[in-house]
NUTORKE-130749 format. One record per residue: x, y, z of N, C-alpha, C, O in turn; residue in three letters; residue number from 1. Coordinates in pm, whole numbers. Example, Ala and Ser with C-alpha at 12.3 -4.5 7.8 and 13.67 -1.06 7.14 Angstrom:
2
+--------+--------+--------+--------+--------+--------+--------+--------+--------+--------+--------+--------+------+-----+
|    n_x |    n_y |    n_z |   ca_x |   ca_y |   ca_z |    c_x |    c_y |    c_z |    o_x |    o_y |    o_z | code | pos |
+--------+--------+--------+--------+--------+--------+--------+--------+--------+--------+--------+--------+------+-----+
|   1319 |   -569 |    780 |   1230 |   -450 |    780 |   1320 |   -330 |    780 |   1424 |   -332 |    846 |  Ala |   1 |
|   1285 |   -225 |    708 |   1367 |   -106 |    714 |   1290 |      3 |    787 |   1341 |    114 |    804 |  Ser |   2 |
+--------+--------+--------+--------+--------+--------+--------+--------+--------+--------+--------+--------+------+-----+
This chain:
98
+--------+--------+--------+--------+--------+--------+--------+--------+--------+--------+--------+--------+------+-----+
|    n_x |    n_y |    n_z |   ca_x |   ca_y |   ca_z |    c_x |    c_y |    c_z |    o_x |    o_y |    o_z | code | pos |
+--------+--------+--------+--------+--------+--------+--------+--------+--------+--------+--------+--------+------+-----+
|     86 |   -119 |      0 |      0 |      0 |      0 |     90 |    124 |      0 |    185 |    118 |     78 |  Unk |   1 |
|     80 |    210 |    -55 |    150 |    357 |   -127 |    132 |    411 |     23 |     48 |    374 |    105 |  Unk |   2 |
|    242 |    519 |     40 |    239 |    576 |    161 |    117 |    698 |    135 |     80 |    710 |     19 |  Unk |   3 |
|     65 |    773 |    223 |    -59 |    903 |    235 |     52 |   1020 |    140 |    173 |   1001 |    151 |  Unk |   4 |
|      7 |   1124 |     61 |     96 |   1202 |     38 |    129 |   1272 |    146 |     50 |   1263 |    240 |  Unk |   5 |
|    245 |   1357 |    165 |    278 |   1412 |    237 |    185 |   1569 |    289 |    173 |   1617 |    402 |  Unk |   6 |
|    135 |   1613 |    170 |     41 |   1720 |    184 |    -48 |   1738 |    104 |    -54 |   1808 |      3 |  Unk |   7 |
|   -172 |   1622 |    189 |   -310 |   1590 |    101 |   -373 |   1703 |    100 |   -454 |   1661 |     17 |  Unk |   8 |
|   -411 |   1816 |    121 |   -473 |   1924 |    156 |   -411 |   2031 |    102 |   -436 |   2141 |    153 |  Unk |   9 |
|   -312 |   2024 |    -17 |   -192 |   2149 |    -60 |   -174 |   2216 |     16 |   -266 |   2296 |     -6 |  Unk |  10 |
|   -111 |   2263 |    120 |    -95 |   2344 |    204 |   -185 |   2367 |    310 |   -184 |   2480 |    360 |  Unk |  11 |
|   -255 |   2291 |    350 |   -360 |   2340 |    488 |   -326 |   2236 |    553 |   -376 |   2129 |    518 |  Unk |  12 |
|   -211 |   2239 |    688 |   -160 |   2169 |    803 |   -261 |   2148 |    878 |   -347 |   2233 |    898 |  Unk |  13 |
|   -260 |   2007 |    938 |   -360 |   1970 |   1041 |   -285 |   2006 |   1217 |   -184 |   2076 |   1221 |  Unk |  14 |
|   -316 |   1978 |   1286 |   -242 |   1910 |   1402 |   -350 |   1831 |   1482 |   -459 |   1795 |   1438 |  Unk |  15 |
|   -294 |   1809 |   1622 |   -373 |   1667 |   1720 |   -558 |   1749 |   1719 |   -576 |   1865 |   1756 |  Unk |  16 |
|   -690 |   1646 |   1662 |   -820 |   1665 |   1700 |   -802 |   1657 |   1861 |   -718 |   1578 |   1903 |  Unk |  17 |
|   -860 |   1718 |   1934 |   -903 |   1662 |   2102 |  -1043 |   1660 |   2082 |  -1093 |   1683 |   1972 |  Unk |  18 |
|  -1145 |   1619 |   2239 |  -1268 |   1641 |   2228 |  -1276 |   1802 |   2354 |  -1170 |   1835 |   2408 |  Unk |  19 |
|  -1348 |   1847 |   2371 |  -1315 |   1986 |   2452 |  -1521 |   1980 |   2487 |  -1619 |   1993 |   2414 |  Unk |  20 |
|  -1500 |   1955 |   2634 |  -1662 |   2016 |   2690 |  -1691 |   2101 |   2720 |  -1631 |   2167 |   2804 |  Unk |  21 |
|  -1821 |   2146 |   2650 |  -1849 |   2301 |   2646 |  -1860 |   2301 |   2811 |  -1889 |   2202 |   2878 |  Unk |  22 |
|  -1827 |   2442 |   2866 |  -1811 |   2513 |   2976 |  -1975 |   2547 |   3074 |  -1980 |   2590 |   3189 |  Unk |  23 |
|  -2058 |   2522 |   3011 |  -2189 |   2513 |   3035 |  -2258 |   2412 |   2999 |  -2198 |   2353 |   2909 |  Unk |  24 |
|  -2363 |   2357 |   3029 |  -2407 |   2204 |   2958 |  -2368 |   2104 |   2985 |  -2304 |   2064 |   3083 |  Unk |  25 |
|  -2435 |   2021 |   2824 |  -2329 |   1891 |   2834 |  -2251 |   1871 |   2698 |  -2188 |   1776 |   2651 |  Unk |  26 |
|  -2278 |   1998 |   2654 |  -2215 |   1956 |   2453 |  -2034 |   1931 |   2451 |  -1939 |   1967 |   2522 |  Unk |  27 |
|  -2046 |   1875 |   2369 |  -1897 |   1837 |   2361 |  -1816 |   1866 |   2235 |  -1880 |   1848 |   2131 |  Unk |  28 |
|  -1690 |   1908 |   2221 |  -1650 |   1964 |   2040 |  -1557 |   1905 |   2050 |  -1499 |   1878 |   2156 |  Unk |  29 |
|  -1513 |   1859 |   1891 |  -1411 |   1796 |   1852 |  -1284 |   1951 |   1802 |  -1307 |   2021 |   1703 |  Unk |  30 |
|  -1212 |   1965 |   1855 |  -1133 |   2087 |   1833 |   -988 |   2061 |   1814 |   -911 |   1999 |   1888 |  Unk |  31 |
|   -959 |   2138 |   1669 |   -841 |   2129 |   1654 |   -765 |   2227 |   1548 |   -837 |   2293 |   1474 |  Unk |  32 |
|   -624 |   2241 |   1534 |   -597 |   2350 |   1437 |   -609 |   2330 |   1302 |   -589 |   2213 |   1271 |  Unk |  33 |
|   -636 |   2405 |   1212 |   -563 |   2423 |   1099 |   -453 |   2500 |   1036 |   -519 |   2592 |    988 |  Unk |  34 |
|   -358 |   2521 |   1011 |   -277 |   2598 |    944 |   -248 |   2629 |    771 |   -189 |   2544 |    705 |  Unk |  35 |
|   -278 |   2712 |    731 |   -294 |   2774 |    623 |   -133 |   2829 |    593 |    -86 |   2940 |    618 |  Unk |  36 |
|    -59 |   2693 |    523 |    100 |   2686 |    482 |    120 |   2755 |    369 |    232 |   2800 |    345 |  Unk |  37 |
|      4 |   2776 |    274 |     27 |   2810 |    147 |     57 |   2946 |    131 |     29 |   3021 |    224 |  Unk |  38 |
|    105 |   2986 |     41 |     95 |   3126 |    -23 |    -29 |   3226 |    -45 |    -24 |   3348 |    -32 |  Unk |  39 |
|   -158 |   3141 |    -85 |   -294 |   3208 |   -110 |   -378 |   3146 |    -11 |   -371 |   3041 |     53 |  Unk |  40 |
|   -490 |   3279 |    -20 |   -590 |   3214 |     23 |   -697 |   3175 |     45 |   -797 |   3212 |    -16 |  Unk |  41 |
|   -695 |   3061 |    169 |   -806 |   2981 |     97 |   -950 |   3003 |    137 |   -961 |   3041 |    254 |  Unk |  42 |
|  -1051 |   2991 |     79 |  -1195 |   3011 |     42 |  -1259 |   2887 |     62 |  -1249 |   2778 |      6 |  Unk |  43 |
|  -1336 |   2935 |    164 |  -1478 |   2836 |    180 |  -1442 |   2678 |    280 |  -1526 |   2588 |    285 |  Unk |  44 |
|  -1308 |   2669 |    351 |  -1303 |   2597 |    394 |  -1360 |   2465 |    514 |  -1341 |   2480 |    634 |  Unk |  45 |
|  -1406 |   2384 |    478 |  -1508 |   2272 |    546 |  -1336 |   2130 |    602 |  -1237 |   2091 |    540 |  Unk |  46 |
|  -1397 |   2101 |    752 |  -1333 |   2012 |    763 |  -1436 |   1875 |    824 |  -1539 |   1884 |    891 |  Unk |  47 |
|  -1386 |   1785 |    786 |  -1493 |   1639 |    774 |  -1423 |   1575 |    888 |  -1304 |   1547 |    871 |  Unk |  48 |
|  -1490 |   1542 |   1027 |  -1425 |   1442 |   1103 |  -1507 |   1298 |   1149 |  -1628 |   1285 |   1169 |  Unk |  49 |
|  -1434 |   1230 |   1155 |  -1461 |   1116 |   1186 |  -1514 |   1075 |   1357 |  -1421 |   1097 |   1434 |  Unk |  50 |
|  -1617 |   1031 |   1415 |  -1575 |    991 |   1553 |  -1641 |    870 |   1583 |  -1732 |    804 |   1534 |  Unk |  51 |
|  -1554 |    862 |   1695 |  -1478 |    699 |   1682 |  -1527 |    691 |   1840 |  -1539 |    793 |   1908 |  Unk |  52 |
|  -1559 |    540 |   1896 |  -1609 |    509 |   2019 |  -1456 |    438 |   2045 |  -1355 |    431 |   1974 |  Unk |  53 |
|  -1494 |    386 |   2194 |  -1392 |    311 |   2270 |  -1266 |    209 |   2182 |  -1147 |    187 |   2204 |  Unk |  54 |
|  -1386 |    150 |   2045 |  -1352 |     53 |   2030 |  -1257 |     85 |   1893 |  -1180 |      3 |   1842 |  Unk |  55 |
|  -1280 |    225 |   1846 |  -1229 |    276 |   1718 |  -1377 |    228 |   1629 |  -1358 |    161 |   1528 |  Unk |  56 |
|  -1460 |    248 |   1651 |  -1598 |    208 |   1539 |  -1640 |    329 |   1514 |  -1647 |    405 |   1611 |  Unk |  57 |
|  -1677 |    375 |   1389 |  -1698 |    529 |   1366 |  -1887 |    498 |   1442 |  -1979 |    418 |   1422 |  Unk |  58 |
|  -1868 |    579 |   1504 |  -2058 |    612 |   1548 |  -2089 |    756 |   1552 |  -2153 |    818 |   1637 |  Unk |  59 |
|  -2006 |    815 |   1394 |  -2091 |    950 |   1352 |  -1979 |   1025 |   1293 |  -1865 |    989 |   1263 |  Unk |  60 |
|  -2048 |   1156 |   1284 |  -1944 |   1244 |   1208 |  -1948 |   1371 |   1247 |  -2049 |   1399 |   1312 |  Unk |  61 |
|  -1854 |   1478 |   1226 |  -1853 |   1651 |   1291 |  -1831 |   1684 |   1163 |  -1784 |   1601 |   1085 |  Unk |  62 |
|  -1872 |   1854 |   1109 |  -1807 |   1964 |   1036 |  -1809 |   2068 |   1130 |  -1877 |   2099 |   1227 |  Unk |  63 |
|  -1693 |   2120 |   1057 |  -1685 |   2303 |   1056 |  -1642 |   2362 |    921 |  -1594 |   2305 |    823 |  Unk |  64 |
|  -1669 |   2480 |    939 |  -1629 |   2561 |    819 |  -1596 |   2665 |    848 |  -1643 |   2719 |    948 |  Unk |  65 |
|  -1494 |   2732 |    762 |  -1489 |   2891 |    814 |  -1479 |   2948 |    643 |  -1451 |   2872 |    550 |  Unk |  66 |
|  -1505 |   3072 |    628 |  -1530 |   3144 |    517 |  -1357 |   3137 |    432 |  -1336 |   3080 |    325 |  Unk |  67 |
|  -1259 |   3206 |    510 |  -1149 |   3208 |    469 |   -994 |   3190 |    563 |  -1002 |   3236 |    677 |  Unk |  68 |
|   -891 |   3144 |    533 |   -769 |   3139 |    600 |   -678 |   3216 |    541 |   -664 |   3198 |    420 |  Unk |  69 |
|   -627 |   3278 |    580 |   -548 |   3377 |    497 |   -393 |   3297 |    476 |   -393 |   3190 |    537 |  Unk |  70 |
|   -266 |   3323 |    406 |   -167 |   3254 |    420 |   -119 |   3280 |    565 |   -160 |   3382 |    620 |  Unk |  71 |
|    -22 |   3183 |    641 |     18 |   3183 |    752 |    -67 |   3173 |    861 |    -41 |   3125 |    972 |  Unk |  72 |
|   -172 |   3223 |    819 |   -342 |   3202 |    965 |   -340 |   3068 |   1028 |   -270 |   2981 |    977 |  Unk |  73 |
|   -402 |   3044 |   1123 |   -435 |   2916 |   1169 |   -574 |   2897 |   1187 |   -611 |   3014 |   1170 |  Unk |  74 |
|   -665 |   2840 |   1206 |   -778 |   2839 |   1215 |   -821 |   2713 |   1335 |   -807 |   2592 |   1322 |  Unk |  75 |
|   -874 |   2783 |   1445 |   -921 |   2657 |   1518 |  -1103 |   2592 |   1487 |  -1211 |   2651 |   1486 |  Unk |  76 |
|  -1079 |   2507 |   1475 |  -1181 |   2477 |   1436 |  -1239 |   2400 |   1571 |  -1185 |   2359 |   1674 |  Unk |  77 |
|  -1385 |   2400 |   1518 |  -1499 |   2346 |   1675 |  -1643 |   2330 |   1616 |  -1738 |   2406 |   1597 |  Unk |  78 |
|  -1610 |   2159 |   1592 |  -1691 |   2069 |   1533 |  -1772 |   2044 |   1643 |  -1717 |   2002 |   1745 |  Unk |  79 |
|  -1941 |   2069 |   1644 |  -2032 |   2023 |   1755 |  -2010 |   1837 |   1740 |  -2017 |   1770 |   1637 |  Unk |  80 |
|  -1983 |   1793 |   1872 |  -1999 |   1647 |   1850 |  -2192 |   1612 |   1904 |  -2245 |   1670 |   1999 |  Unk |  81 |
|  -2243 |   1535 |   1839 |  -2400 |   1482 |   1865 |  -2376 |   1363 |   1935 |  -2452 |   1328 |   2025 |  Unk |  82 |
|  -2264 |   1287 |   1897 |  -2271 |   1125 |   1918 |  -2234 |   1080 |   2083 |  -2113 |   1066 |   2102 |  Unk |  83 |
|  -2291 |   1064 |   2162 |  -2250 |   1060 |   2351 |  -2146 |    940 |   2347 |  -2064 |    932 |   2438 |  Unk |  84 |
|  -2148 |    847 |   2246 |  -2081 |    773 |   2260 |  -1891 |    753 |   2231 |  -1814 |    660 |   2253 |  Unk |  85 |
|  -1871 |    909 |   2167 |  -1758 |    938 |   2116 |  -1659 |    928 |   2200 |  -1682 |    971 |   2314 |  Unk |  86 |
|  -1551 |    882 |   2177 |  -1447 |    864 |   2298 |  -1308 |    956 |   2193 |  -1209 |   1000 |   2250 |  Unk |  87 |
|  -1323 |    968 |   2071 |  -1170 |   1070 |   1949 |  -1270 |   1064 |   1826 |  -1360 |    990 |   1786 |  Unk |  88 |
|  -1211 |   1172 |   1790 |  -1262 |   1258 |   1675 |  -1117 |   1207 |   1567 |  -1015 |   1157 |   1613 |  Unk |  89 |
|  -1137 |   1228 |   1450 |  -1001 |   1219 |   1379 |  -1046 |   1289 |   1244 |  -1149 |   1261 |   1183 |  Unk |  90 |
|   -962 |   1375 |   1211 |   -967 |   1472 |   1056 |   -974 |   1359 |    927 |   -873 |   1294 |    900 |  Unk |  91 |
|  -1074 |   1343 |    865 |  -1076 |   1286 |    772 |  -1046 |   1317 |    594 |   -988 |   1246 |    511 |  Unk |  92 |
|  -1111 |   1452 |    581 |  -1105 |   1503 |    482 |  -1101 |   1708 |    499 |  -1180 |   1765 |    574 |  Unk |  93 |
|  -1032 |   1758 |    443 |  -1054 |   1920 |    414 |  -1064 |   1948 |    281 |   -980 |   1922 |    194 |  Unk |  94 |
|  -1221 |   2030 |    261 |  -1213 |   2081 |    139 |  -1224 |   2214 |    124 |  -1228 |   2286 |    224 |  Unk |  95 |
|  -1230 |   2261 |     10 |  -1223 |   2428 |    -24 |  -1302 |   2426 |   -129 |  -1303 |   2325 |   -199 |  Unk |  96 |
|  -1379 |   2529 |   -161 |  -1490 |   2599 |   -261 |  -1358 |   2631 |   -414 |  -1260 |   2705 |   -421 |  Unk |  97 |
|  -1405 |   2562 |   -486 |  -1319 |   2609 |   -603 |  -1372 |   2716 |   -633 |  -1327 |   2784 |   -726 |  Unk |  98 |
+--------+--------+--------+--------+--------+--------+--------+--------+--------+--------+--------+--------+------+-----+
């Protein structure tokens, strides 16, 4: 099996998803950075996460989006999690508005 490319996302760096409980309530977010490596920038950005129970079994999914990242920006992102059963979130896919 071919290794992942090195920078599936042309320039938009991930780092570690955590889960983070809202400060009131009981909601819970999957939160994590993005970094905007490239030169331009980018438009319309959506990130797709995965979440995963005890066992690693996906039992659902998070987005966020933000309008734009400028070059060098970072963007934290804060995916509402729905699923109670979530124990890690993991970045699956980032896209951008052509």
């Amino acid at each position: 099996m071919p290794a992942p490319p090195p920078d599936p996302w042309h320039g938009l760096m991930a780092g570690p998803v955590t889960l983070e409980k809202a400060e009131n309530g009981e909601l819970f977010y999957a939160v994590g950075m993005l970094r905007n490596q490239s030169n331009r920038q980018r438009f319309g950005v959506k990130v797709d996460l995965d979440l995963l129970d005890d066992q690693g079994e996906k039992v659902g999914s998070a987005t966020d989006y933000t309008p734009s990242i400028v070059p060098g920006q970072e963007w934290k992102f804060k995916a509402l999690v729905m699923e109670r059963k979530t124990a890690r979130a993991v970045l699956v896919n980032v896209t951008e508005q052509e």
